[in-house]
C-alpha positions in Angstrom: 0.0 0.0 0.0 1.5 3.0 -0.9 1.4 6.3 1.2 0.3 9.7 0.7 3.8 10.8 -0.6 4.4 7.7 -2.8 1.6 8.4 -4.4 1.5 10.5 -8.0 2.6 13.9 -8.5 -1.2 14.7 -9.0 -2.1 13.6 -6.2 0.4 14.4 -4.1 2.1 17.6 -5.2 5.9 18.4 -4.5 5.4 20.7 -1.3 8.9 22.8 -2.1 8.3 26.1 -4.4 9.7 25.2 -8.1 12.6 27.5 -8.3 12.0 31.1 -9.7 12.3 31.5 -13.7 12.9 35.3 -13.4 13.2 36.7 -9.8 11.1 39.7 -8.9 11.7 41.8 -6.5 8.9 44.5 -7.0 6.4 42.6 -5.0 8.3 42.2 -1.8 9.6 46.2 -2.1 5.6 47.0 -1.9 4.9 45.1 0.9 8.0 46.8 2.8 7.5 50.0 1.2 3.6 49.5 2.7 4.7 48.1 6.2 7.4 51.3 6.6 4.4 53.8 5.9 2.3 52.1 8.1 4.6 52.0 11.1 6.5 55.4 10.6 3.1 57.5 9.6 2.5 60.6 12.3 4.4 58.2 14.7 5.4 61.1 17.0 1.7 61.3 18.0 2.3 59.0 20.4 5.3 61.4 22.1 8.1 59.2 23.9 5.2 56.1 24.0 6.6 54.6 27.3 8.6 57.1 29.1 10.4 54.5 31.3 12.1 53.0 28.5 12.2 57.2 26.9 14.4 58.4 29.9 16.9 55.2 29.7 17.4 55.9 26.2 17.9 59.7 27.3 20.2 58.8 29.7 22.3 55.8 27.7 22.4 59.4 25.0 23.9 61.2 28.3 26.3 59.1 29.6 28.2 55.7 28.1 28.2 53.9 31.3 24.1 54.4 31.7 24.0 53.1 28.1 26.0 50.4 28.5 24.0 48.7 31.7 20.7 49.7 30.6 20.5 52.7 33.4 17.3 54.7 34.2 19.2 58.0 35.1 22.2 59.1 33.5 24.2 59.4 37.3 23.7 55.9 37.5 21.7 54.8 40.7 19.5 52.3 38.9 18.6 50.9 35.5 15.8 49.5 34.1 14.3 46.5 34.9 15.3 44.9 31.7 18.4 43.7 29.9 19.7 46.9 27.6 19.8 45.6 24.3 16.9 47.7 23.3 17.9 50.7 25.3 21.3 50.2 23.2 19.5 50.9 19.9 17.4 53.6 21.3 20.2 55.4 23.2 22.3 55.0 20.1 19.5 57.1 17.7 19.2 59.1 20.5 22.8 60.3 20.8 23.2 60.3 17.0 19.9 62.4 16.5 18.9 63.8 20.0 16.4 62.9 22.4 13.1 63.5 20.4 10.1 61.1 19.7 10.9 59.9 16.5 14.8 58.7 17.5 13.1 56.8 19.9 10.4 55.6 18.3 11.2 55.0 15.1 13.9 52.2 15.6 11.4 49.7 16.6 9.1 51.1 13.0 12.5 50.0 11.0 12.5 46.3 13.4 9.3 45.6 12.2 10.1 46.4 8.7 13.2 44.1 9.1 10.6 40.9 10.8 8.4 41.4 7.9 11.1 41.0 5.6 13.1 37.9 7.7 9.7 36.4 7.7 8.9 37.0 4.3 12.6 35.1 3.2 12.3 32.6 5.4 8.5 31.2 3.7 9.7 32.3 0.6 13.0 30.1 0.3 10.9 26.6 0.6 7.4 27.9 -0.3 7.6 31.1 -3.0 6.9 34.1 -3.7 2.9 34.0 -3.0 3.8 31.7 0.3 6.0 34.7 1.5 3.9 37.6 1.0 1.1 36.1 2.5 3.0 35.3 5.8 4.6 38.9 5.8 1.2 40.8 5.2 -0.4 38.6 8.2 2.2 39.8 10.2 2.7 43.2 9.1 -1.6 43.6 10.2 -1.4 42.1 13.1 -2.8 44.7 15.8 -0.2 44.1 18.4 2.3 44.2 15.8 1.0 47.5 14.6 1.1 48.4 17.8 4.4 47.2 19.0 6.2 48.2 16.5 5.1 51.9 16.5 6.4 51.6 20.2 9.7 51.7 22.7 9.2 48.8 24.2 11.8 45.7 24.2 9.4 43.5 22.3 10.1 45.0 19.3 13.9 43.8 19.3 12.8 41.3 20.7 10.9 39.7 18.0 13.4 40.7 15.2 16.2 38.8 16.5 13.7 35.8 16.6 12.1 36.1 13.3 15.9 36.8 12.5 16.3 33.3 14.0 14.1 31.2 12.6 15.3 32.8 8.9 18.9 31.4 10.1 17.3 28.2 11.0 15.6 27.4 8.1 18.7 28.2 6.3 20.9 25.6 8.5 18.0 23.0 8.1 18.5 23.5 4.5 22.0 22.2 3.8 22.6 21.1 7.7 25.0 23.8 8.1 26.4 24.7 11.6 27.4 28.0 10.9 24.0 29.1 10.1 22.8 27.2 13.3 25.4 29.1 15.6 24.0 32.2 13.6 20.7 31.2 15.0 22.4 30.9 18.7 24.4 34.3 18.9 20.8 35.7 17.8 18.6 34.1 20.5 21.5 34.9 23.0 20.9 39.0 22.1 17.2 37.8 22.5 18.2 37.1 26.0 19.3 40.2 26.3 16.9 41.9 25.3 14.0 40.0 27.4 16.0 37.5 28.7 13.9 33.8 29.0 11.2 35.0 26.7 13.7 34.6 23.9 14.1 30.8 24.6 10.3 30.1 24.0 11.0 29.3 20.9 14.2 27.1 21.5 12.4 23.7 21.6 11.0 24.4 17.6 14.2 25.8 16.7 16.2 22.6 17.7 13.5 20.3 16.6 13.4 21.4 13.5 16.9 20.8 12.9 16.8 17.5 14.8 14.5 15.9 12.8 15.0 17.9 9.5 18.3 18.8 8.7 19.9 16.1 6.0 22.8 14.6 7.8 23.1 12.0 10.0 22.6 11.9 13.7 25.4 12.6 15.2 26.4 15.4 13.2 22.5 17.1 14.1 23.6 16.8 17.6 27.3 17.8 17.4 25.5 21.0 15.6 23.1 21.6 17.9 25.7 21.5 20.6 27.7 24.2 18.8 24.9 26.4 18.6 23.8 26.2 21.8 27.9 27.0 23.1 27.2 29.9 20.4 24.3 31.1 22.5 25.8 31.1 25.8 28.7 33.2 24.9 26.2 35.6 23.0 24.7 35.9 26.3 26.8 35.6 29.0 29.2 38.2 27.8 26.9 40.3 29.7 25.5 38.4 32.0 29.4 37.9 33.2 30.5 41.8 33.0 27.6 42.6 35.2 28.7 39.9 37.4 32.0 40.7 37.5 31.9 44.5 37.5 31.9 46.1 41.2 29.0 46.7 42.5 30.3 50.3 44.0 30.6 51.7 40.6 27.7 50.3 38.4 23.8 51.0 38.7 21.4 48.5 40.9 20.1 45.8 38.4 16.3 46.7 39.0 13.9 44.0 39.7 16.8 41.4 41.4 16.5 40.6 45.6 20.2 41.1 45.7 21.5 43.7 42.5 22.4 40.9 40.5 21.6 40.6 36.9 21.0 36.8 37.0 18.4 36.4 39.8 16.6 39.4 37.8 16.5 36.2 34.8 15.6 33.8 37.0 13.2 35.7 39.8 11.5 38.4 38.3 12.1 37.9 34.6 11.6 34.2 34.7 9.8 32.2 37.1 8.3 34.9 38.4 6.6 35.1 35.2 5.6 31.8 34.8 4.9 31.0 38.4 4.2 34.1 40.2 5.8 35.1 43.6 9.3 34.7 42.8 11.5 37.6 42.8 10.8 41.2 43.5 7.4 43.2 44.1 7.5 43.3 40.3 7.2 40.0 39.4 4.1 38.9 40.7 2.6 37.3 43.7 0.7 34.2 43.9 -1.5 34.9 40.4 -2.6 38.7 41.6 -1.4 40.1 38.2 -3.2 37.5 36.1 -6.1 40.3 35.0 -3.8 42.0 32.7 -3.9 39.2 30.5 -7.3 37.4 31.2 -7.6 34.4 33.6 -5.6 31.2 32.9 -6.4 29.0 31.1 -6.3 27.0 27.3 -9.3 30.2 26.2 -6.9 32.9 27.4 -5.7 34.0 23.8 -9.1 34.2 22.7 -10.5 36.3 25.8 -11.0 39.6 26.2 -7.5 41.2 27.1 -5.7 39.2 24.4 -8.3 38.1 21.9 -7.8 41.5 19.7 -4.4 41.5 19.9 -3.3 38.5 18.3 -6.1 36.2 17.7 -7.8 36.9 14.2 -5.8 34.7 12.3 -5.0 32.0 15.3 -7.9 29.4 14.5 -6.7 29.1 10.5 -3.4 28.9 11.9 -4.3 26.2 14.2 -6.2 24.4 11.4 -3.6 24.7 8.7 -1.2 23.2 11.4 -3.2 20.2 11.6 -3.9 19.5 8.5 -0.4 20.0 6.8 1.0 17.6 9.4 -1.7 15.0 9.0 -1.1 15.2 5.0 3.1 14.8 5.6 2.5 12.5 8.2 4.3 9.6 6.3 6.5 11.7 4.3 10.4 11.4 4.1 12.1 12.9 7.7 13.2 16.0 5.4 9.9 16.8 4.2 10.3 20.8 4.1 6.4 21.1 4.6 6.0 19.2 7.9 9.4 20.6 9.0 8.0 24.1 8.2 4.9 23.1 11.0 7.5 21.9 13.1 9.6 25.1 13.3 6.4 27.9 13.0 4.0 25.6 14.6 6.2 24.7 17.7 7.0 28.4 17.7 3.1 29.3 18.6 2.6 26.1 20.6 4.6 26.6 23.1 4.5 30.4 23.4 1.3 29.7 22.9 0.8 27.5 25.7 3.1 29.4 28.3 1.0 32.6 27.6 -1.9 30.9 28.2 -0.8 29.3 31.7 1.6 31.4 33.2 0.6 32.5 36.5 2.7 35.6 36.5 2.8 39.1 35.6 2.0 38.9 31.8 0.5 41.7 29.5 -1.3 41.8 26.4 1.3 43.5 24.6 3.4 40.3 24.9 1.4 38.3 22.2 3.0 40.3 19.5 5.8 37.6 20.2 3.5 34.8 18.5 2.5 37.0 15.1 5.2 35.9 13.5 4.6 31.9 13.7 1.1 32.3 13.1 1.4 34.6 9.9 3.9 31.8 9.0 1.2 29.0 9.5 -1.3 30.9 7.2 1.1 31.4 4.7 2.7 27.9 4.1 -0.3 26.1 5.2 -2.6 28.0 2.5 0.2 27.3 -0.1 0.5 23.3 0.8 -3.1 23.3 0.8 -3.6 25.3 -2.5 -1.7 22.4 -3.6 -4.2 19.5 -2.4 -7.5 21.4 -4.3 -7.6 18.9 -6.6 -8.5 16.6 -3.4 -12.3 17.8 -1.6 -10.6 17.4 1.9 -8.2 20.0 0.7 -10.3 22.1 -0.4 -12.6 22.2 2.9 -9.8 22.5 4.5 -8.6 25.7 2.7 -12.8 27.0 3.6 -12.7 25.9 6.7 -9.3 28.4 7.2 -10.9 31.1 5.9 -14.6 30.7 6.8 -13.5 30.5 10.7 -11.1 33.7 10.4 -14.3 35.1 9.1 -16.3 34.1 11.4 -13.9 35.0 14.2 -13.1 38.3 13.1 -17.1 38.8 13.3 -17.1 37.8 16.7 -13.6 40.3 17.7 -15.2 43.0 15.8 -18.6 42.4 17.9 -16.5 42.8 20.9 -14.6 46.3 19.8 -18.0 47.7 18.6 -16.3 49.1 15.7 -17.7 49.1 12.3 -20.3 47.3 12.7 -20.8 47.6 8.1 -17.5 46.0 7.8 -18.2 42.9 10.3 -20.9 42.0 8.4 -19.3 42.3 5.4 -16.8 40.3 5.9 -18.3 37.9 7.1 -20.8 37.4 4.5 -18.1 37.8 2.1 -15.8 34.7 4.0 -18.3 32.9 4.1 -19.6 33.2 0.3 -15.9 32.8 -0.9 -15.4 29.5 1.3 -18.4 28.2 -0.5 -16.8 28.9 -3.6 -13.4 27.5 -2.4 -15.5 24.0 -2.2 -15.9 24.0 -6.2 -13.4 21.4 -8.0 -10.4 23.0 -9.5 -11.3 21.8 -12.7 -14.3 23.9 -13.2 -12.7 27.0 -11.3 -10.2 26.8 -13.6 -8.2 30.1 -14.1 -11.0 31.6 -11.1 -9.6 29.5 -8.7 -6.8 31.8 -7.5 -9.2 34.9 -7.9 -11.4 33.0 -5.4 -8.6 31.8 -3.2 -7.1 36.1 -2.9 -11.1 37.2 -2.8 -11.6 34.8 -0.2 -8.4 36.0 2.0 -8.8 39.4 1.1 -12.3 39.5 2.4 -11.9 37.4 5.7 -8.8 39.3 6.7 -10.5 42.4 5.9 -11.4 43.1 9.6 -8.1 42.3 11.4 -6.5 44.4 8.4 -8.8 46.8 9.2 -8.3 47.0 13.1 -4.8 46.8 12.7 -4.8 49.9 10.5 -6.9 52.3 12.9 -4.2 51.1 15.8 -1.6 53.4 14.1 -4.1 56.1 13.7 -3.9 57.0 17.4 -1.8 57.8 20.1 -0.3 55.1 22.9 1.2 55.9 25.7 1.4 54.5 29.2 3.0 51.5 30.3 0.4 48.6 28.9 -0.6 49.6 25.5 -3.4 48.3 23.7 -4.6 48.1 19.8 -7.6 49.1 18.0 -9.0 52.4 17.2 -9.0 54.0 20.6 -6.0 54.7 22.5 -5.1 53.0 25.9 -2.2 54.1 28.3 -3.8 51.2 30.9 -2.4 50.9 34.3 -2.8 50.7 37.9 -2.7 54.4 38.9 -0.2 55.9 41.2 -0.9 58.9 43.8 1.5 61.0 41.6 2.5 62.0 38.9 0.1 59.2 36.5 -2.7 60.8 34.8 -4.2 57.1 33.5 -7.1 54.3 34.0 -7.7 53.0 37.3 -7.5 49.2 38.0 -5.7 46.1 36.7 -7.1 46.1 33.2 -6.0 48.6 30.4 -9.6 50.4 29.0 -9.9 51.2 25.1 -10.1 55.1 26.0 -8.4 58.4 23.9 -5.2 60.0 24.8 -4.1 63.2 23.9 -1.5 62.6 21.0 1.7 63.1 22.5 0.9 63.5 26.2 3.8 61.4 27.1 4.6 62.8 30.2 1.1 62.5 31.5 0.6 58.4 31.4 -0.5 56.3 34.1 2.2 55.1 36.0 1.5 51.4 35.9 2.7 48.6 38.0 4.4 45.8 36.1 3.5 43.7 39.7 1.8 44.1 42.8 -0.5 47.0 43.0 0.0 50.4 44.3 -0.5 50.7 47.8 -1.1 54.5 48.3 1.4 55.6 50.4 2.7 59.3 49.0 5.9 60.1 51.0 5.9 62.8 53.4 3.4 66.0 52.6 1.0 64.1 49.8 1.4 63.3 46.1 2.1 65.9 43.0 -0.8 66.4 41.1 -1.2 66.2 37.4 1.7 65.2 35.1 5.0 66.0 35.6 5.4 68.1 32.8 2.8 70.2 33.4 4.7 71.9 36.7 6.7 74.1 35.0 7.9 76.0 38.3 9.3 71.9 39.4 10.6 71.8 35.4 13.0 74.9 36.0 13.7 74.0 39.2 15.4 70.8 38.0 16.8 72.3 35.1 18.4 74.9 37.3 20.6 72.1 39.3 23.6 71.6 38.6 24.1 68.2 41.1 24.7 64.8 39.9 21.0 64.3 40.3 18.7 67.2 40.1 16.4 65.4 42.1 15.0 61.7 43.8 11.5 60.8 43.9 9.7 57.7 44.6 8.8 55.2 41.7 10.7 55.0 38.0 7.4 56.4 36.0 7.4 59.7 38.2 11.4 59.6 37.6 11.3 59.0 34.0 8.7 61.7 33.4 10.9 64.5 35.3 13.8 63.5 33.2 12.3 63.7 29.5 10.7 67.0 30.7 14.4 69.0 32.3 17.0 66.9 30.3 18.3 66.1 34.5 18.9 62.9 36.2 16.4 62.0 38.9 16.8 59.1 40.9 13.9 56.6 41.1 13.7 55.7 44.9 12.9 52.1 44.9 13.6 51.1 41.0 9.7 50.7 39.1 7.3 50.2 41.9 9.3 51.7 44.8 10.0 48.2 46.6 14.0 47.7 44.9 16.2 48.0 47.9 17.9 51.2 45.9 19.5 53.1 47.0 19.6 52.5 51.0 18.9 54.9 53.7 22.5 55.3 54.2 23.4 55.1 50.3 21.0 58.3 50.3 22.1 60.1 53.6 25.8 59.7 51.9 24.7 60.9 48.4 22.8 64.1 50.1 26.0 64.5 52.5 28.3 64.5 49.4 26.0 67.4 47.9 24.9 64.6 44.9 21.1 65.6 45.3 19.0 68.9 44.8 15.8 67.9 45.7 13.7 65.0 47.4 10.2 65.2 45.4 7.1 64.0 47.6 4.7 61.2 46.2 5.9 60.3 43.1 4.0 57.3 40.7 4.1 53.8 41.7 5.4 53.1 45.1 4.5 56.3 46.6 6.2 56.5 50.1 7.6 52.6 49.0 5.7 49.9 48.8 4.9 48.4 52.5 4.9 52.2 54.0 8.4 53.2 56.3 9.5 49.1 55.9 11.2 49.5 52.6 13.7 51.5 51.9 12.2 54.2 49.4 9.8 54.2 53.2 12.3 54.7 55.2 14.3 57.7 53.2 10.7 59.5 52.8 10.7 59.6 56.6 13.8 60.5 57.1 13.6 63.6 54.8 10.4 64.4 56.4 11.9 64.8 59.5 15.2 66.4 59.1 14.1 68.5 56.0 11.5 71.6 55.7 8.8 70.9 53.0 7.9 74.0 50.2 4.8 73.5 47.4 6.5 74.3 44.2 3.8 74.4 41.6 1.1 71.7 43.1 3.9 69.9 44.5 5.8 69.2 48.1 9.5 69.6 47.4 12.8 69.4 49.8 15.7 71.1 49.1 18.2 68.7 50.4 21.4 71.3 50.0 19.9 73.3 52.9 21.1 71.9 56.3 19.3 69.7 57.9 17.1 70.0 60.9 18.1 68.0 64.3 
């Protein structure tokens, strides 16, 4: 009995894309000339986006230490509480072309240009042209994309270097070459340093693939796979090492760790305190508490409310294209470039996939945009492989059944969004009529077959397309960014300087196009307890005081000021150009600086100005028990209090009272 790939070319098509007869490159130059327009247009609407990340890419443009550890403030007392990879391209542009919004903004517009484009390569080298654009548009509209890459967050670099990866892969799997798989290693290894364990998610496909793919013999896969994965750890633990290894006197805190070092922050807070919750600092979670920003737990969780419009439109005819190209290669040789295609992309959204779904940690909606590219790769190859079946009925439900349910799905997101209600009901009727027609033999299509086939994606995709499109029409700021046509700046508000939504899930409301210095101050862990240091919180945004801006500008210490909480920090910085120290790192609860750290920075004349409430943390999370607590007290008591603007400020260069 012979099997499905024995069988005659008819029947069973060669999966691989014929090479090329004349190779043309106009195609792929409109869908990046499209991409760049749609990620760079009026993108300093949105101001600094998320000034957090803003003010360390100020600072790395200030000072060469701050840009070399990631640092919040250019004096040094703390960085962010992230690897710097992505502050390294930000505070790069920065220096080269000032602080403004488009040198910070527009780097992560050019990544995304750059993912479509590895993406595009990657389907395009085993599947053609039509494979590749297909995968690279579905990526290029996905909302979080959109929105992530008109952004200053890490996840932008982050999914470059990934896409980049699996490009590299796909090239080693080709010819079993270990210098393309070590490629793939350096480039997970920046991954790591740009979100640390994030970037391994897709580690498991990546070796898989080669494992079972790659055309050599065992041993050789393995030796390979070895190599790459020594290729990764030096890419990584450069850093990881000169962190280590660099005094601790003379470098800033590593935000987020228990104990100022960079590897507990992978481990506790950046790792399984993501996935588990509880481990690490205040940030990174506590028993399952941060679990609203995301949805509740759970297999549905991608498909809820938080994440559903973010990156789920094309996830069920990903899903089914997965099944049914591995079912039809089942049998096929081990180097079957269509099953080892579902391997690599489908392993890729299966286990983020899953981890997303389950982790018990601090996880956002944002953080999906790391599955866009597998899934856009999915739709792409698995319509292609299909497209080749239609001579077969199951292949052609199959190909309906793809694009009925994204019809039917984007019908259902669009119902949750309220948004154009004429084009959800277009396109659904549209899918659904198109499916119908993708059930016809091929034989009486004939030359209509591919018209029906683009009608039928064009109109299914219409609304994701469509949603994706209004995201880059608006404004986003604040620390947990949303898509759609309404911008969010969600958050758990502060008592200072935060000007956002209340409560642990971001809302779908407007923001005033460039207000960047007026976000919410949102926690990345536990909420906000209240406390505002000694003499209440500021009031309005930061930016707005400008008796406090000219204040700070006027200093001429090492830090013009220290306040309570990295957003309320952040903010002061973009708006004087100063360095202010964040009391307490992101939420107020990093042991950094100490009481006596501070009392010897103020008795060395280092700081102007102590700055009452602040954003997240207030008076430090737990009141007077942590140590952002315990210096508010302090100044309280041996420092008089002035109102500057709306604001309780301490001039710490006066002398203190007994």
């Amino acid at each position: 009995m012979t099997t499905l790939m024995e069988r005659p070319a008819a029947a069973a098509p060669r999966h691989e894309a014929p090479a090329p007869r004349k190779r043309r490159r106009w195609p792929v130059l409109v869908l990046l000339a499209a991409t760049a327009v749609l990620y760079l247009w009026d993108l300093s609407a949105s101001g600094y986006g998320n000034s957090f990340y803003a003010a360390a890419a100020q600072a790395g443009s200030q000072s060469w230490k701050a840009w070399l550890f990631g640092s919040l403030d250019a004096g040094n007392a703390i960085t962010v509480d992230k690897p710097p990879a992505a502050m390294w391209v930000m505070g790069l542009s920065a220096r080269i072309f000032g602080v403004n919004s488009w040198s910070i903004l527009a780097p992560q517009a050019l990544m995304g240009v750059a993912s479509v484009w590895f993406l595009y390569a990657a389907v395009k080298r085993w599947f053609g042209t039509a494979a590749g654009l297909t995968a690279g548009a579905a990526l290029a509209l996905t909302p979080v994309a959109v929105l992530m890459f008109r952004y200053d967050n890490p996840d932008a670099l982050l999914v470059l270097l990934m896409t980049a990866g699996a490009y590299t892969t796909v090239r080693a799997v080709e010819k079993a070459s270990w210098k393309w798989l070590a490629l793939t290693g350096v480039l997970l290894g920046f991954g790591f340093l740009t979100k640390m364990m994030q970037a391994f998610l897709v580690l498991p496909a990546f070796a898989l693939v080669y494992l079972v793919a790659a055309p050599t013999g065992l041993g050789k896969r393995i030796r390979d796979l070895l190599v790459a994965g020594l290729a990764l750890v030096v890419s990584a633990g450069w850093y990881v090492l000169l962190v280590e290894l660099w005094p601790a006197s003379s470098r800033p805190y590593i935000a987020g760790s228990t104990n100022n070092s960079l590897w507990e922050l992978a481990l506790g807070y950046n790792g399984l305190g993501r996935i588990l919750g509880g481990s690490g600092n205040g940030g990174g979670g506590g028993g399952g508490q941060n679990t609203s920003f995301g949805g509740a737990t759970g297999i549905g969780r991608l498909f809820g409310e938080s994440m559903g419009l973010e990156i789920s439109w094309l996830l069920p005819a990903a899903l089914i294209a997965l099944v049914a190209v591995l079912a039809a290669t089942w049998t096929a040789p081990r180097t079957d470039r269509a099953r080892a295609s579902m391997l690599l992309w489908g392993g890729w959204v299966l286990v983020t996939g899953i981890t997303f779904s389950y982790m018990s940690g601090t996880i956002h909606p944002y953080y999906t945009v790391a599955l866009a590219p597998g899934i856009a790769a999915l739709v792409g190859i698995g319509g292609r492989v299909l497209w080749l079946y239609r001579s077969r009925l199951w292949g052609r439900a199959v190909l309906a059944a793809m694009v009925l349910t994204t019809a039917v799905w984007g019908w259902v997101l669009l119902g949750r969004a309220d948004w154009l209600p004429v084009l959800r009901w277009a396109s659904l009727a549209l899918g659904a009529v198109f499916a119908v027609a993708l059930l016809v033999p091929a034989s009486r299509l004939r030359r209509w077959g591919t018209v029906a086939l683009v009608a039928a994606i064009l109109s299914a995709g219409a609304g994701g397309a469509a949603y994706a499109a209004a995201t880059a029409t608006v404004a986003h700021t604040g620390s947990i960014p949303t898509s759609g046509p309404s911008s969010a700046a969600g958050g758990m508000g502060g008592g200072g300087f935060g000007r956002g939504t209340q409560g642990g899930a971001p809302s779908r409301t407007g923001t005033p196009p460039g207000s960047s210095s007026t976000t919410s101050s949102t926690t990345d862990g536990a909420a906000n307890d209240g406390g505002g240091g000694p003499g209440g919180g500021m009031g309005g945004g930061a930016s707005s005081n400008t008796e406090l801006n000219a204040l700070l500008e006027a200093s001429t210490t090492k830090w013009s000021a220290a306040v309570s909480g990295a957003t309320s920090a952040a903010d002061l910085e973009l708006a004087t150009g100063t360095s202010v120290i964040a009391l307490g790192g992101w939420n107020g609860s990093d042991a950094s600086p100490t009481l006596e750290q501070f009392q010897a920075y103020v008795a060395a004349g280092q700081i102007h100005y102590y700055i009452s409430g602040g954003g997240m943390g207030g008076g430090g999370m737990g009141g007077t028990t942590t140590e952002s607590g315990k210096i508010a007290s302090w100044v309280a008591e041996h420092y008089t209090a002035t109102t500057v603007g709306s604001t309780t400020v301490y001039d710490l260069t006066q002398t203190a009272t007994s």
